[in-house]
DRENSE-47832 format. One record per residue: residue in three letters; residue number from 1; chain; x, y, z of N, C-alpha, C in turn. Coordinates in steps of 0.05 Angstrom, whole numbers. Each point is the difference from the previous one (the first is absolute). Layout:
<residu=Ala; num=NUM; chaine=A; neast=X; nnorth=Y; nup=Z; caeast=X; canorth=Y; caup=Z; ceast=X; cnorth=Y; cup=Z> .
...
# end
This chain:
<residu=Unk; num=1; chaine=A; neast=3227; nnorth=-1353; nup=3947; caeast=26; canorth=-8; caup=-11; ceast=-1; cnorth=-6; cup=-29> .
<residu=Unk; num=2; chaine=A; neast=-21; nnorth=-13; nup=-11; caeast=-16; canorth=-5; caup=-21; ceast=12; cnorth=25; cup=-25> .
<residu=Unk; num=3; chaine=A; neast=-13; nnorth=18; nup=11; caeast=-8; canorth=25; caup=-14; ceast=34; cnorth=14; cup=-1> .
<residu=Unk; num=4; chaine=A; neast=21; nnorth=0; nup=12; caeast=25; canorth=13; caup=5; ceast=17; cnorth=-18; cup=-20> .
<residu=Unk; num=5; chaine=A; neast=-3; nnorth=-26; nup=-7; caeast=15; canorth=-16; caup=-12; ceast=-9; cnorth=1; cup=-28> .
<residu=Unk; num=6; chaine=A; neast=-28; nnorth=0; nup=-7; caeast=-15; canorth=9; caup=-29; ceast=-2; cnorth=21; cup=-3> .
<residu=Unk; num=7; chaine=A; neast=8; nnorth=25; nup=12; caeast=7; canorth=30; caup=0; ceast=30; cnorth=-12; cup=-13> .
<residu=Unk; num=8; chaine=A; neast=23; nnorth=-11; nup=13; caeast=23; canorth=1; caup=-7; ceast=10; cnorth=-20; cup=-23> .
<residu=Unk; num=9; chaine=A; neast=-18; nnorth=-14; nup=-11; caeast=-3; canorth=-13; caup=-28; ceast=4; cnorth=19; cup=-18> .
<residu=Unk; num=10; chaine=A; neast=-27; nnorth=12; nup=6; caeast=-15; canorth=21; caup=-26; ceast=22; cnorth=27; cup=-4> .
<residu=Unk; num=11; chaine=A; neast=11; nnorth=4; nup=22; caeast=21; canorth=21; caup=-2; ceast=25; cnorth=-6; cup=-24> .
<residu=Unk; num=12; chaine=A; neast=8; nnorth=-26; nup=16; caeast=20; canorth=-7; caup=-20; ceast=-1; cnorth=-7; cup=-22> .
<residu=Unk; num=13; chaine=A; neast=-30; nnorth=-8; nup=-3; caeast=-8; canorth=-10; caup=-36; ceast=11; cnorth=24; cup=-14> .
<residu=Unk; num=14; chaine=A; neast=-15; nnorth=20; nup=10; caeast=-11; canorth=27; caup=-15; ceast=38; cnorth=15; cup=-6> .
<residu=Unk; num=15; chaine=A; neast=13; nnorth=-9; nup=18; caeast=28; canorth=9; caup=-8; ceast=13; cnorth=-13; cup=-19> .
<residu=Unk; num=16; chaine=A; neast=0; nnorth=-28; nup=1; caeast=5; canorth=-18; caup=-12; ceast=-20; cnorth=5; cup=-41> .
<residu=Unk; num=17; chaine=A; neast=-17; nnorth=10; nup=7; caeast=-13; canorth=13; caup=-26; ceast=11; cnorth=23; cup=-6> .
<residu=Unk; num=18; chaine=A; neast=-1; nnorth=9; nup=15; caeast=17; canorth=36; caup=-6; ceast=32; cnorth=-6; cup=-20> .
<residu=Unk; num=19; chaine=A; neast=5; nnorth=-19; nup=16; caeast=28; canorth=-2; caup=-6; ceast=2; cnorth=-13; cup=-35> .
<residu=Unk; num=20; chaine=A; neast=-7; nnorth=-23; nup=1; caeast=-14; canorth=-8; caup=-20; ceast=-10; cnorth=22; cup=-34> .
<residu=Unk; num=21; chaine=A; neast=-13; nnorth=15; nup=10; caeast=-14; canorth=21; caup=-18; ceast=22; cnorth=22; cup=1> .
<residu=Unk; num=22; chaine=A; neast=18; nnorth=3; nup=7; caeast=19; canorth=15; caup=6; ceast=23; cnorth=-15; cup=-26> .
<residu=Unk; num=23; chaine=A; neast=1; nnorth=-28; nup=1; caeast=20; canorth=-10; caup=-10; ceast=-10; cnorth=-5; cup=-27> .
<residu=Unk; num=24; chaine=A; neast=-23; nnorth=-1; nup=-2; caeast=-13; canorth=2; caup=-33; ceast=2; cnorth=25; cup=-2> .
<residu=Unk; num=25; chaine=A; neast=-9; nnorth=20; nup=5; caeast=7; canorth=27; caup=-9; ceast=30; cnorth=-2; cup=-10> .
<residu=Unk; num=26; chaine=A; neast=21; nnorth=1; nup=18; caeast=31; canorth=-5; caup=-13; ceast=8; cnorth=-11; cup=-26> .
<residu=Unk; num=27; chaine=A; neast=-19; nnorth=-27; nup=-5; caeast=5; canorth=-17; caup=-22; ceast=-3; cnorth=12; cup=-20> .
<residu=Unk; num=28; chaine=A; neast=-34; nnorth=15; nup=6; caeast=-8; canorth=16; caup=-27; ceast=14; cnorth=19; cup=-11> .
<residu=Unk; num=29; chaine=A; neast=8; nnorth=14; nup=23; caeast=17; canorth=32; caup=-9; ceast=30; cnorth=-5; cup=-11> .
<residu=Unk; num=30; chaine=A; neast=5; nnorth=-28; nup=6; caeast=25; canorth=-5; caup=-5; ceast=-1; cnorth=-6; cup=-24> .
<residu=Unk; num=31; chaine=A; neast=-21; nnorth=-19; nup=-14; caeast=-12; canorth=-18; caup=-26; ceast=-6; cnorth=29; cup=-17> .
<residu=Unk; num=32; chaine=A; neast=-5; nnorth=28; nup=10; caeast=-8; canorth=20; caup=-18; ceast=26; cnorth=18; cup=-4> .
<residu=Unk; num=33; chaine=A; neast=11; nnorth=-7; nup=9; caeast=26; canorth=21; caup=0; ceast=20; cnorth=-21; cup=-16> .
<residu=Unk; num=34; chaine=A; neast=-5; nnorth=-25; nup=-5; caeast=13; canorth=-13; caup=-30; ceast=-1; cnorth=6; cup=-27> .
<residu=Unk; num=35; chaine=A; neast=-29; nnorth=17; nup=5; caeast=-5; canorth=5; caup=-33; ceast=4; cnorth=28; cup=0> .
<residu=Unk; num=36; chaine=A; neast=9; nnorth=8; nup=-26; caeast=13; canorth=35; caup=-8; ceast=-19; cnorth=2; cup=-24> .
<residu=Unk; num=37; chaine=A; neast=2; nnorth=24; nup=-5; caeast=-9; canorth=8; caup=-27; ceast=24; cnorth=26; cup=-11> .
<residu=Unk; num=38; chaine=A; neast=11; nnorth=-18; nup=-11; caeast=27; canorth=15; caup=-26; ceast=-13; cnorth=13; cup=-24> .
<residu=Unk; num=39; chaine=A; neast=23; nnorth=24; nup=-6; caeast=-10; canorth=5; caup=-25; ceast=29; cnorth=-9; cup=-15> .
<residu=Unk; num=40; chaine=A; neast=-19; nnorth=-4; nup=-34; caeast=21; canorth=-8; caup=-19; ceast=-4; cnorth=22; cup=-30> .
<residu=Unk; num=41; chaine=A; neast=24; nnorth=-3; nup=-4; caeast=0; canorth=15; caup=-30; ceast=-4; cnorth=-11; cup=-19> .
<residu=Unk; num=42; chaine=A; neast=-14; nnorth=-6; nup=-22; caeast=-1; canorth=-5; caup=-25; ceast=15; cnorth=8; cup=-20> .
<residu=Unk; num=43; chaine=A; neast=14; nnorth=-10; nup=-11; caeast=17; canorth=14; caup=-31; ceast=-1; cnorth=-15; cup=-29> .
<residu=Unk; num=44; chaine=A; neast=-16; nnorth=-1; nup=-11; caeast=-4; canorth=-3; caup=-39; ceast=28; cnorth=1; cup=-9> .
<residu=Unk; num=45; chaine=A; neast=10; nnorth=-18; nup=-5; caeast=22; canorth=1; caup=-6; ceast=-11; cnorth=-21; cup=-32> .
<residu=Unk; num=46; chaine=A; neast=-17; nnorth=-9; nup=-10; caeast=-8; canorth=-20; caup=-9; ceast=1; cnorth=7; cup=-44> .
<residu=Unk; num=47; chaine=A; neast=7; nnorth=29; nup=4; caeast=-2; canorth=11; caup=-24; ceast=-20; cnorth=1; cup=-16> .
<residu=Unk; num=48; chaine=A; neast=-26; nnorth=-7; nup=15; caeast=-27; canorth=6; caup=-4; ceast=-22; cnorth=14; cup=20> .
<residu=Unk; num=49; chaine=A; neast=-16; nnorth=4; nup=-5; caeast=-15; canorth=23; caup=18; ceast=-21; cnorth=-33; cup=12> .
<residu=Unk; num=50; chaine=A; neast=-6; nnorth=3; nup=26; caeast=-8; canorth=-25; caup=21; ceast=-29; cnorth=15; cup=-1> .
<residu=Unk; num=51; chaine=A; neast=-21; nnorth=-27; nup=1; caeast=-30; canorth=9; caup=5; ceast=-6; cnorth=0; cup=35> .
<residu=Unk; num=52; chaine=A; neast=14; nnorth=-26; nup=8; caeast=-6; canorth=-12; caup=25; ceast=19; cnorth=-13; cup=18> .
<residu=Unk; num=53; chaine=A; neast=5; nnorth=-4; nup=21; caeast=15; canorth=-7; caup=17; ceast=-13; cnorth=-12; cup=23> .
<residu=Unk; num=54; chaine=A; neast=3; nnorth=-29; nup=2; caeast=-17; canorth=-17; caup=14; ceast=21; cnorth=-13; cup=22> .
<residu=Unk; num=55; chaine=A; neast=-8; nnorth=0; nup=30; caeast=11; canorth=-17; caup=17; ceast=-4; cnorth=-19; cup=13> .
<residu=Unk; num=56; chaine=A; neast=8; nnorth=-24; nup=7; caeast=-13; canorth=-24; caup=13; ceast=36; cnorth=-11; cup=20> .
<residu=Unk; num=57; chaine=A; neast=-4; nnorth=-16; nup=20; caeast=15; canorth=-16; caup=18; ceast=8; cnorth=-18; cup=-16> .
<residu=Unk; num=58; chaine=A; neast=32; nnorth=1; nup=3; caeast=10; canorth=-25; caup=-17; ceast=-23; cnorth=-28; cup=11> .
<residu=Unk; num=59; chaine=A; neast=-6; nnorth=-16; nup=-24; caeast=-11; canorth=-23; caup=7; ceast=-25; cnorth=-9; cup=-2> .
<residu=Unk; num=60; chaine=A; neast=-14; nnorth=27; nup=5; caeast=-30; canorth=5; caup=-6; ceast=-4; cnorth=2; cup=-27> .
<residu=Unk; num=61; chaine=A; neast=-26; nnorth=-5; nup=-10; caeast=-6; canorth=0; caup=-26; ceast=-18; cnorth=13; cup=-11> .
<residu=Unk; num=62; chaine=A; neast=-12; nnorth=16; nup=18; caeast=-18; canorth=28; caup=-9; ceast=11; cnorth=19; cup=6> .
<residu=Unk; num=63; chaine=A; neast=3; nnorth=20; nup=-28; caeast=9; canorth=30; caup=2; ceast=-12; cnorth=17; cup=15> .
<residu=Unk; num=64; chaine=A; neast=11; nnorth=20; nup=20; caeast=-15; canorth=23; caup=15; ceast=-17; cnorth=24; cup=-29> .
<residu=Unk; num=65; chaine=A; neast=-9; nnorth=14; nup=8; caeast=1; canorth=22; caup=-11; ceast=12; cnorth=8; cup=-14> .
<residu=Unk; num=66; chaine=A; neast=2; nnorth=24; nup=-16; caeast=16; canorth=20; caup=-20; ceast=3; cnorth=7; cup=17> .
<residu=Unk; num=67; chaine=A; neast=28; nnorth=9; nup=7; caeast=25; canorth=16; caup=24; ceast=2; cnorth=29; cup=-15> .
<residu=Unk; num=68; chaine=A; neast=1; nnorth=5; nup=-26; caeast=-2; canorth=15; caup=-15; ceast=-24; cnorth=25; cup=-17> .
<residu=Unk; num=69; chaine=A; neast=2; nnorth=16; nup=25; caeast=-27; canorth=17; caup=-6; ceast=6; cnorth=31; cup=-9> .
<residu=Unk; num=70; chaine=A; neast=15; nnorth=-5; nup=-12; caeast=1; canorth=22; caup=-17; ceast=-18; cnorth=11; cup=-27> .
<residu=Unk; num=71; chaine=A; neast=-5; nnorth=24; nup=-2; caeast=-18; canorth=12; caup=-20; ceast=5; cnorth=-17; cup=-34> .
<residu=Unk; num=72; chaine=A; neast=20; nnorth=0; nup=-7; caeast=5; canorth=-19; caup=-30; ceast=26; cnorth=-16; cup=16> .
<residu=Unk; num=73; chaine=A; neast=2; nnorth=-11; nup=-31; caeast=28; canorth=-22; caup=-4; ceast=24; cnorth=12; cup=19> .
<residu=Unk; num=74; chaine=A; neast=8; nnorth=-11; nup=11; caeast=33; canorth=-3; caup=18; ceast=21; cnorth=3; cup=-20> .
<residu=Unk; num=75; chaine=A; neast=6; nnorth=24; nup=-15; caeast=13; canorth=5; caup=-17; ceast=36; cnorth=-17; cup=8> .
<residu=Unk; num=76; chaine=A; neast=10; nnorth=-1; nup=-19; caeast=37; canorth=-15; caup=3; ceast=9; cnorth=17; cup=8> .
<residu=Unk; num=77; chaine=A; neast=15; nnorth=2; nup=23; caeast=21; canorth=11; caup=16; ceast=-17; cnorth=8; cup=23> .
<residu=Unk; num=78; chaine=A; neast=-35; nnorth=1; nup=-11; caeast=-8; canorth=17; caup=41; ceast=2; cnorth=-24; cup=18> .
<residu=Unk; num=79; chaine=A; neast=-17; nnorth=5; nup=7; caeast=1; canorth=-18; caup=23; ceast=-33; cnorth=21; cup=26> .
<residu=Unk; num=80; chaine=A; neast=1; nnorth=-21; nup=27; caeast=-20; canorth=4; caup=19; ceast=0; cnorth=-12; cup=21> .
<residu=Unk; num=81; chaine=A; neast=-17; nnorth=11; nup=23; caeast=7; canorth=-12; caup=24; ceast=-25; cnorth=-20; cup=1> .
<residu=Unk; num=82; chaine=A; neast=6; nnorth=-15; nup=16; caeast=-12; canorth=-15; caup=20; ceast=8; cnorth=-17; cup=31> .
<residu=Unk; num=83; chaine=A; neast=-17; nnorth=-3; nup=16; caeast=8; canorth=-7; caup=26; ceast=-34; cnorth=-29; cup=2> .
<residu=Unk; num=84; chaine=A; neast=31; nnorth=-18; nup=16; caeast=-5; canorth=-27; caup=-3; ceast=4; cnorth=-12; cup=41> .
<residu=Unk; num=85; chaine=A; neast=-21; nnorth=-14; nup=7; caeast=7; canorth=-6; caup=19; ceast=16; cnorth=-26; cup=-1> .
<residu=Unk; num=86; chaine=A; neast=18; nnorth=1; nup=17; caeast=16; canorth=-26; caup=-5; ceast=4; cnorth=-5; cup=32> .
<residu=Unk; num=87; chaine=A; neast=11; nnorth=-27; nup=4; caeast=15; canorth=-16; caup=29; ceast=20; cnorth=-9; cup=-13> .
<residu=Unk; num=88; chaine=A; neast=17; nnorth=-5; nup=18; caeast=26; canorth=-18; caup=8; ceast=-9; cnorth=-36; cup=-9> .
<residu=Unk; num=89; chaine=A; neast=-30; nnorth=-9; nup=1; caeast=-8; canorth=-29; caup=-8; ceast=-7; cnorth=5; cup=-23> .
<residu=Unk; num=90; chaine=A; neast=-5; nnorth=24; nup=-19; caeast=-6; canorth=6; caup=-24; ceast=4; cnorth=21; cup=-23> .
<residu=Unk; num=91; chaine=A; neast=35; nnorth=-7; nup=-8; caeast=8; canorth=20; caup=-5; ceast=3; cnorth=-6; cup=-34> .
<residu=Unk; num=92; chaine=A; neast=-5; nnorth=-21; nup=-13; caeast=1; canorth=-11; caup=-22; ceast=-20; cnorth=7; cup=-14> .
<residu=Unk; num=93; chaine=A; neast=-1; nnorth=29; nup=-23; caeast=-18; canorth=2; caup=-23; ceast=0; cnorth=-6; cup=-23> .
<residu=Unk; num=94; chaine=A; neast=-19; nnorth=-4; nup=-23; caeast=3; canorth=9; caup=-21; ceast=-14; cnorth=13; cup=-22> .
<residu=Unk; num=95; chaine=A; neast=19; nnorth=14; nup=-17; caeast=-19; canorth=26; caup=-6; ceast=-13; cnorth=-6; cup=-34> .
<residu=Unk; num=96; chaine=A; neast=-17; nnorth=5; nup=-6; caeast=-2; canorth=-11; caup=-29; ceast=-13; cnorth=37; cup=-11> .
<residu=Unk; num=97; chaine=A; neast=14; nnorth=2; nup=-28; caeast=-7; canorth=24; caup=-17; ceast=-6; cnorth=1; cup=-20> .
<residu=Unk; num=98; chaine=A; neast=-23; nnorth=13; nup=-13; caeast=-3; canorth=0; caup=-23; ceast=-3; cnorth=17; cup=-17> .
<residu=Unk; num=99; chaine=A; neast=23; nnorth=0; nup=-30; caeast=4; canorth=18; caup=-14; ceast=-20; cnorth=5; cup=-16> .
<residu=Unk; num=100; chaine=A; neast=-5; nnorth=32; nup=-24; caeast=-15; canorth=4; caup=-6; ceast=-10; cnorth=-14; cup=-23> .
<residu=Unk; num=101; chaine=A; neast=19; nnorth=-27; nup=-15; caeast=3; canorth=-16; caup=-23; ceast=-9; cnorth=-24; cup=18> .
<residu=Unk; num=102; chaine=A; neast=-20; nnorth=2; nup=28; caeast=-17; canorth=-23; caup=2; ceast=14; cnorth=-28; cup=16> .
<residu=Unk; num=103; chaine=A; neast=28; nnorth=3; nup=-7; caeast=18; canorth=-24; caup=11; ceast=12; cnorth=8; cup=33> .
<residu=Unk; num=104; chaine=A; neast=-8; nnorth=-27; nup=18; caeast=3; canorth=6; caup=23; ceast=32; cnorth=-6; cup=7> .
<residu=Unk; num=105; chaine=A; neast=9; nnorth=5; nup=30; caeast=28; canorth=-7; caup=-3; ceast=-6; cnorth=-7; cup=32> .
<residu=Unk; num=106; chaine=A; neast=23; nnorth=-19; nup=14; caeast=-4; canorth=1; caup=27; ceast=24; cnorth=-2; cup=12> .
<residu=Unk; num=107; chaine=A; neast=8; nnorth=5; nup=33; caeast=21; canorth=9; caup=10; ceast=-4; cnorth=-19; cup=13> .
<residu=Unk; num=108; chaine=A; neast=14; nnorth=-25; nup=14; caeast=-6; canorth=-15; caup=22; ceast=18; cnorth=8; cup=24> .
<residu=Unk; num=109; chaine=A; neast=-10; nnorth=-10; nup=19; caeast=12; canorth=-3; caup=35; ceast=13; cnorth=27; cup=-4> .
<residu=Unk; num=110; chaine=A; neast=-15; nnorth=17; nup=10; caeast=23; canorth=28; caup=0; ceast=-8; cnorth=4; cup=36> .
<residu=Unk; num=111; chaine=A; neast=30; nnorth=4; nup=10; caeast=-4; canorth=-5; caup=35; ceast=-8; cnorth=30; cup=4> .
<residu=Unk; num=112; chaine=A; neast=-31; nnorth=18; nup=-1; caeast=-6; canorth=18; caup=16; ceast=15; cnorth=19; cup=23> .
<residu=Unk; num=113; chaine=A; neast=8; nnorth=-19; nup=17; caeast=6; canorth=9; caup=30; ceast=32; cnorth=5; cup=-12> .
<residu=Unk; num=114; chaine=A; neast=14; nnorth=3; nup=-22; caeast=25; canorth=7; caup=-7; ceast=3; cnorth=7; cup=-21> .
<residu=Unk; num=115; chaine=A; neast=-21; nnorth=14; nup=-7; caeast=-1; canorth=16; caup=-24; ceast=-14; cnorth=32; cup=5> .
<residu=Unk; num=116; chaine=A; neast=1; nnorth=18; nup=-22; caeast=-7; canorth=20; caup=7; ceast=-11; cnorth=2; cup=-31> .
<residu=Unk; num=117; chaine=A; neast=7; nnorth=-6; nup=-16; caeast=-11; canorth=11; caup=-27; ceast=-4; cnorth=-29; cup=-15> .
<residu=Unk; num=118; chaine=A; neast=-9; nnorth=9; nup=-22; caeast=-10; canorth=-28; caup=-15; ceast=9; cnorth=6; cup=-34> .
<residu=Unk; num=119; chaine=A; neast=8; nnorth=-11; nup=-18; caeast=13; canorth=13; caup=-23; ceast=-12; cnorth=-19; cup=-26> .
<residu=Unk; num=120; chaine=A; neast=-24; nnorth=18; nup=-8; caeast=-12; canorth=-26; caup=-26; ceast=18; cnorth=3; cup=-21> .
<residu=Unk; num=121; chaine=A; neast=15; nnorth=-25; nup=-11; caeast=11; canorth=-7; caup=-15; ceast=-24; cnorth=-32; cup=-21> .
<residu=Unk; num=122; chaine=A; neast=11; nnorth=4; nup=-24; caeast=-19; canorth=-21; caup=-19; ceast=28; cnorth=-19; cup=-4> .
<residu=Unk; num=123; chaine=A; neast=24; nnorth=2; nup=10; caeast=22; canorth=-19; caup=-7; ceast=6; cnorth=-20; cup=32> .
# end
């Protein structure tokens, strides 16, 4: 009788785990399907030709990378793509650029997740 009742423990653990590992799987797939990766347009609008284009999370205080990998200067009026992962908990960027006269400029809180293009302006 022993053995039929610790047979029917171990049964139900193992469901009771199943189920469990079932419900973390959900969380995760759910937690991964929050984040997107958008693309955005760039446009020089700045009336100078741009060396660099740097991104960071509103708030943070270290710049990502040059976003900007183009062969020379980001001439006035082109522009370029890039794609940015963003969430719904982190939709607040900002973009900082720098012209070819050395002087940086920066864009604050620009909301990502409702934007499609980005427009460097020095005003």
């Amino acid at each position: 009788m022993l053995n039929k009742e610790k047979s029917r423990f171990l049964s139900g653990k193992k469901i009771i785990s199943g189920t469990l590992l079932i419900t973390c799987l959900l969380v995760l797939a759910g937690s991964a399907n929050a984040f997107d990766y958008k693309s955005y347009t760039v446009i020089n609008k700045s009336g100078m030709e741009v060396t660099a284009v740097y991104l960071r999370a509103s708030g943070e205080t270290k710049w990502g990378d040059n976003i900007y990998t183009g062969d020379s200067r980001l001439k006035n009026n082109g522009g370029f793509q890039f794609s940015q992962e963003t969430s719904s908990a982190s939709c607040s960027y900002d973009v900082k650029f720098v012209c070819d006269n050395g002087k940086e400029y920066v864009i604050q809180n620009l909301d990502l997740c409702k934007i499609a293009g980005i427009t460097l302006k020095t005003e």
